[in-house]
C-alpha positions in Angstrom: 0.0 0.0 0.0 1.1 3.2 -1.3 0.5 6.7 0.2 0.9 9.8 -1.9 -0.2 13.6 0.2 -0.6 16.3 -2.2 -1.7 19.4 0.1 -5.4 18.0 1.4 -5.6 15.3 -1.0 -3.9 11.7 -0.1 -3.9 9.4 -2.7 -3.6 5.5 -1.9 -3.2 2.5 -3.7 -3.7 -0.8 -2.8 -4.4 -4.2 -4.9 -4.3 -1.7 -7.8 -6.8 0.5 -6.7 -6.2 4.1 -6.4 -8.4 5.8 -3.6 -8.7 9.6 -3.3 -9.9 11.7 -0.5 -9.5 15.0 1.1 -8.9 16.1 4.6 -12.1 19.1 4.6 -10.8 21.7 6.7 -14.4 23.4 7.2 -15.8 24.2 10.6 -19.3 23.9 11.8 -21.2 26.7 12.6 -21.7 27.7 16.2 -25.0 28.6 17.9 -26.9 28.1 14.3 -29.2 25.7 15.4 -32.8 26.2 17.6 -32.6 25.0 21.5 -34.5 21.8 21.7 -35.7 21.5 25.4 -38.7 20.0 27.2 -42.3 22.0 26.5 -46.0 20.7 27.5 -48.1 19.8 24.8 -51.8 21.2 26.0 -55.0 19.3 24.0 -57.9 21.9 23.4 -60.6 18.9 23.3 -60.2 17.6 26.8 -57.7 19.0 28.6 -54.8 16.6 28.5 -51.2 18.0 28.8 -48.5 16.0 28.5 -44.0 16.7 28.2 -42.4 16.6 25.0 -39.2 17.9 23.5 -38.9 20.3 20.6 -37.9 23.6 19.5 -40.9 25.8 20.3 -41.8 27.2 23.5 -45.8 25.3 24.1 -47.4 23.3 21.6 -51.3 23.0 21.5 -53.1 20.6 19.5 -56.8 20.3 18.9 -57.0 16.4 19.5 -54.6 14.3 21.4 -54.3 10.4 21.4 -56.3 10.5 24.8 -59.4 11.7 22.8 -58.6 10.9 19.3 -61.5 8.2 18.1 -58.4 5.7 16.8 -57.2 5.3 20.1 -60.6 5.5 22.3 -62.9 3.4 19.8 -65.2 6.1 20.7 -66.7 8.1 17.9 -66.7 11.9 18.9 -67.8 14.4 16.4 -64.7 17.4 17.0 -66.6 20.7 16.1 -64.0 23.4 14.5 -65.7 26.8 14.2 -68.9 25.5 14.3 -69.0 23.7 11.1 -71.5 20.8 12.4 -74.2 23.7 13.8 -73.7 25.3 10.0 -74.3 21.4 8.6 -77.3 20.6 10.6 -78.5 24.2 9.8 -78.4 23.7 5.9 -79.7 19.8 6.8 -82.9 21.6 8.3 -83.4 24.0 5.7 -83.4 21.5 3.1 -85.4 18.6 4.8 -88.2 21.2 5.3 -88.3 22.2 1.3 -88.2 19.0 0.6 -90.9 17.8 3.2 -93.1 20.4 1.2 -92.8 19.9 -2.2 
């Protein structure tokens, strides 16, 4: 086995192949990346708070596995901005034209 150094580069050869590689003289950066650190996770459906890592300060998620119908086997309907009122609404207002033509 042969060993050639050309600056950075080393060249080797051995069984007659010739590797190639190069010594990378670049730093990392410091201080670039976010603090990952323990935050609660807050569920707005019922309640449940639980501790996580990550990079944000408090995390708060509409549904959590504690009331998500996957986990429970429960069906729960999860009303965001009051679409199912609005639904049963336009439900009404069509069941009645309908119930009088």
């Amino acid at each position: 086995m042969k060993f050639l150094y050309i600056g950075t580069l080393t060249i080797f050869i051995a069984d007659h192949i010739i590797y190639c590689t190069t010594k990378s003289t670049k730093v990392m950066k410091q201080d670039i990346h976010p603090k990952y650190k323990e935050v609660t996770v807050n569920c707005a459906n019922c309640g449940n708070s639980f501790v996580t890592r990550s990079t944000r300060p408090t995390i708060k998620v509409d549904i959590c596995n504690n009331c998500h119908p996957f986990y429970t086997g429960k069906q729960t309907l999860v009303d965001t901005a009051g679409r199912v009122e609005r639904f049963n609404k336009r439900f009404a207002k069509s069941s009645a034209a309908q119930a009088k033509a």
